[in-house]
C-alpha positions as a printed Julia matrix, in Angstrom:
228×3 Matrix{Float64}:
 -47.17  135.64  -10.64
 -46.31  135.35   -7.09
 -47.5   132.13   -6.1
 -48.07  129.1    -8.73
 -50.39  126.06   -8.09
 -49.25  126.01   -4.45
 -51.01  123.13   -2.45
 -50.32  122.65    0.75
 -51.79  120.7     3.93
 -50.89  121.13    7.55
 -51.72  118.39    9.93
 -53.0   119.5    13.89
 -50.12  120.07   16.03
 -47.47  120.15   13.56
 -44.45  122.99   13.15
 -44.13  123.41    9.58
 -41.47  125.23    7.96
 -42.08  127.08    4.78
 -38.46  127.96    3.3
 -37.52  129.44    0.25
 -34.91  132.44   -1.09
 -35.64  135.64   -1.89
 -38.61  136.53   -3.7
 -39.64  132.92   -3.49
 -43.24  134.24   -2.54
 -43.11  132.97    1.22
 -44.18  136.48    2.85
 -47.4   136.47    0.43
 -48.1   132.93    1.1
 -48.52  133.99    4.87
 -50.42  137.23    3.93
 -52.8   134.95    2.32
 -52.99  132.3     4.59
 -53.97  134.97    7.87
 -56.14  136.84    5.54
 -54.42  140.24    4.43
 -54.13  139.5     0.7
 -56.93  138.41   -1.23
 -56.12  135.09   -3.37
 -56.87  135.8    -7.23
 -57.91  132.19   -6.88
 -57.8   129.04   -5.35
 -58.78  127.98   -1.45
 -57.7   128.41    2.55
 -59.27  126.27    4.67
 -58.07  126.67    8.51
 -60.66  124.41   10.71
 -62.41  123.82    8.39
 -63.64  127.36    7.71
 -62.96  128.9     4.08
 -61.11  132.18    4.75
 -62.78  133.52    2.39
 -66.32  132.99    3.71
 -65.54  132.62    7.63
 -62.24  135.32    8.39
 -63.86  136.51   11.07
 -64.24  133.61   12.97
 -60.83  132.38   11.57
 -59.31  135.17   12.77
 -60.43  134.05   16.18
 -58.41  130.66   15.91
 -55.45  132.42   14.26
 -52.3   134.16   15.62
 -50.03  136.35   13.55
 -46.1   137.26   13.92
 -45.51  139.49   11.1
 -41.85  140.23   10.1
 -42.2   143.89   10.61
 -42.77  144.55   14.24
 -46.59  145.09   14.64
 -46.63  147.51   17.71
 -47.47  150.75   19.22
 -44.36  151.86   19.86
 -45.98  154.87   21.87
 -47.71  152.85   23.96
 -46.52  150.32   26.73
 -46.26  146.14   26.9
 -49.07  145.98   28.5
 -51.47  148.82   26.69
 -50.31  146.92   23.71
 -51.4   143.89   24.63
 -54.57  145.01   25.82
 -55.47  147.25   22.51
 -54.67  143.94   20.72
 -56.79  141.32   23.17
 -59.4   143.4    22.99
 -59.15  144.01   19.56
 -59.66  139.74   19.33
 -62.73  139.68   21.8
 -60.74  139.22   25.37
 -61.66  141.01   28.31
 -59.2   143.52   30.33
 -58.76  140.68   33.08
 -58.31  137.68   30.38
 -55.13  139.59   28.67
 -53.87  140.78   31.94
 -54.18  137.31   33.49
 -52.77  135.3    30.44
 -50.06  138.42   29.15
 -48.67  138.62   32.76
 -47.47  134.65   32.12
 -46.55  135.17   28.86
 -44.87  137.89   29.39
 -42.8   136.58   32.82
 -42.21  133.64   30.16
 -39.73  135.72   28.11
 -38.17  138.02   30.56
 -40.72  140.82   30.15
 -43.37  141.34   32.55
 -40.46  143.93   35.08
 -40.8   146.27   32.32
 -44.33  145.57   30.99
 -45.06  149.29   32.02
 -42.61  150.87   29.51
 -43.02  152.88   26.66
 -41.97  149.98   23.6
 -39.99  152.44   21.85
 -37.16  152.76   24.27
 -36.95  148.8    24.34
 -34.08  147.19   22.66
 -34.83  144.91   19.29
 -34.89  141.85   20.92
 -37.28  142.81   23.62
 -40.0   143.91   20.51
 -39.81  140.8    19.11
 -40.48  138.96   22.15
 -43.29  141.14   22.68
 -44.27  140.87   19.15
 -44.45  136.92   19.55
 -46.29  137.23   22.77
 -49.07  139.45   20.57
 -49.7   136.67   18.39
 -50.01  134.24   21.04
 -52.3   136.27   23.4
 -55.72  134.65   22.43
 -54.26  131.17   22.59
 -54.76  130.69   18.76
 -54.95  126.82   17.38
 -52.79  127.89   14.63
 -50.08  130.48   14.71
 -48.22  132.1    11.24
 -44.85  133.1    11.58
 -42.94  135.41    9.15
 -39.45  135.73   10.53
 -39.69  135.77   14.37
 -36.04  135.96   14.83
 -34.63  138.05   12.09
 -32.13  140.63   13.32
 -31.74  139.66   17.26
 -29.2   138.37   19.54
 -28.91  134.98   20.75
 -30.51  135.5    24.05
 -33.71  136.74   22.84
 -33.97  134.19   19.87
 -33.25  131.36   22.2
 -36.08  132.42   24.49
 -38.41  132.47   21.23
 -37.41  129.43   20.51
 -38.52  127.72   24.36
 -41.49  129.4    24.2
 -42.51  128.28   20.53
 -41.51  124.65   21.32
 -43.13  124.82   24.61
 -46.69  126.02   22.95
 -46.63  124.08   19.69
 -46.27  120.57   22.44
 -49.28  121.9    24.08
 -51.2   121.88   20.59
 -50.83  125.0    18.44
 -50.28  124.67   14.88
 -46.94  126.26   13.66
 -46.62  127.43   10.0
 -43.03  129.04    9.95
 -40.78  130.98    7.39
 -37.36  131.96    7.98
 -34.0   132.41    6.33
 -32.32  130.29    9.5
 -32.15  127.14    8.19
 -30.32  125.9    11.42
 -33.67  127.34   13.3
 -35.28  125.72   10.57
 -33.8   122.58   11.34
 -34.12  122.52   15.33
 -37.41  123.67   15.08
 -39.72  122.24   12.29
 -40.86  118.6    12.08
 -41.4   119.28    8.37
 -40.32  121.52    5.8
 -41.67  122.91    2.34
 -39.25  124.88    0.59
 -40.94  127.04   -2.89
 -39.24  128.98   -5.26
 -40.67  131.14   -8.08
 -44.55  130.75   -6.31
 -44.07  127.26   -6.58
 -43.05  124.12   -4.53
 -39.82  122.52   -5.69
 -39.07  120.41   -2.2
 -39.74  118.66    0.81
 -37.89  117.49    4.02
 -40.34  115.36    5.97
 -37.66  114.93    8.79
 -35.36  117.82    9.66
 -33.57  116.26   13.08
 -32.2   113.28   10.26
 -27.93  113.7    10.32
 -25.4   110.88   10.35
 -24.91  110.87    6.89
 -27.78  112.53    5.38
 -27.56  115.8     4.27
 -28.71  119.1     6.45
 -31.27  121.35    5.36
 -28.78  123.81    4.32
 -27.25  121.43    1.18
 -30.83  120.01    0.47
 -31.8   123.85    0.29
 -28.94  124.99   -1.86
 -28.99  121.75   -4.08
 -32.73  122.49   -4.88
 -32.64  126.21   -5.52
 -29.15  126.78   -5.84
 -26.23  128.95   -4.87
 -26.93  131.98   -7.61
 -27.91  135.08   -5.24
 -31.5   136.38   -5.11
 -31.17  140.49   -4.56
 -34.85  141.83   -4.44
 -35.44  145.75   -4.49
């Protein structure tokens, strides 16, 4: 069973963080929370829409930063961007007019005309963010925006999530940075086995209280978690 009696609520505005070790089930959590696995049972309500019944128009509302890079790597920024805006209902001038911001935002808009598979890691997961956020979605799902980039590029993520999520959008978050974690998130969840075993309701707390990192490890341990 991947996920247990999970029950979870997300208030407007908020950055969650949804932590956990390997295998803890976060990745399928977000696959069923943006509509790519089907629930055995049990409810999503985003909007107050039931996935189930209204994905279409929740898709509408939604943004999605997968872990794998999600792009055409054969085809530029900017045909990217418009394949996927369109794909979500924009017209040609609405993603040009709102990607050439985003894109300026993180350093990319002098090379939007490139072919994305010459780009380095770090630029594809800027661009990858800025996919998820083209529509202006209410909430946006992250699955490990950061993993495997270097410091410039993850502190630019970082600026442009904070800078979003205080003009309104809904963060729900995973990641295996609990120091991101920590500068990021006003609240945290952390699950193990499917299920959820914690919760930090304050993440910028220090001065004698604990981090996230030794509230993390005293709740699920320090035994390692190798998955296939």
């Amino acid at each position: 069973m991947a996920l247990n009696g999970i029950d979870l609520e997300v208030g407007n505005g908020e950055f969650f963080g949804l932590l956990g070790p390997n295998g803890a089930g976060k990745t399928t959590l977000i696959s069923i929370l943006t509509g790519v696995v089907r629930p055995t049972e049990g409810q999503v309500r985003i909007r107050g829409l039931d996935l189930l019944q209204d994905r279409d128009r929740i898709h509408q509302v939604i943004g999605a930063v997968p872990q794998e890079i999600a792009l055409y790597e054969v085809l530029s920024a900017w045909e990217n961007l418009l394949l996927f805006g369109q794909l979500l209902g924009m017209g040609k001038q609405q993603v040009r007019d709102r990607g050439a911001k985003l894109l300026a935002r993180v350093g990319l808009l002098d090379r939007a005309n490139e072919t994305v598979q010459h780009w380095s890691g770090g630029m594809k997961r800027r661009l990858n963010l800025i996919v998820g956020l083209i529509h202006g979605p209410d909430v946006l799902f992250l699955d490990e925006p950061t993993v495997g980039i270097d410091v410039q590029s993850r502190t630019a993520i970082w600026e442009l999530l904070t800078e979003v999520n205080k003009q309104g959008t809904t963060m729900v978050y995973t990641s295996h940075h609990l120091e991101e974690a920590e500068r990021l998130c006003d609240r945290v969840v952390i699950i193990d086995k499917g299920t959820i075993v914690g919760e930090v309701k304050d993440t910028a707390r220090s001065d004698g209280h604990e981090r996230l990192e030794e509230i993390f490890l005293r709740i699920t341990g320090k035994a390692l978690r190798d998955t296939p």
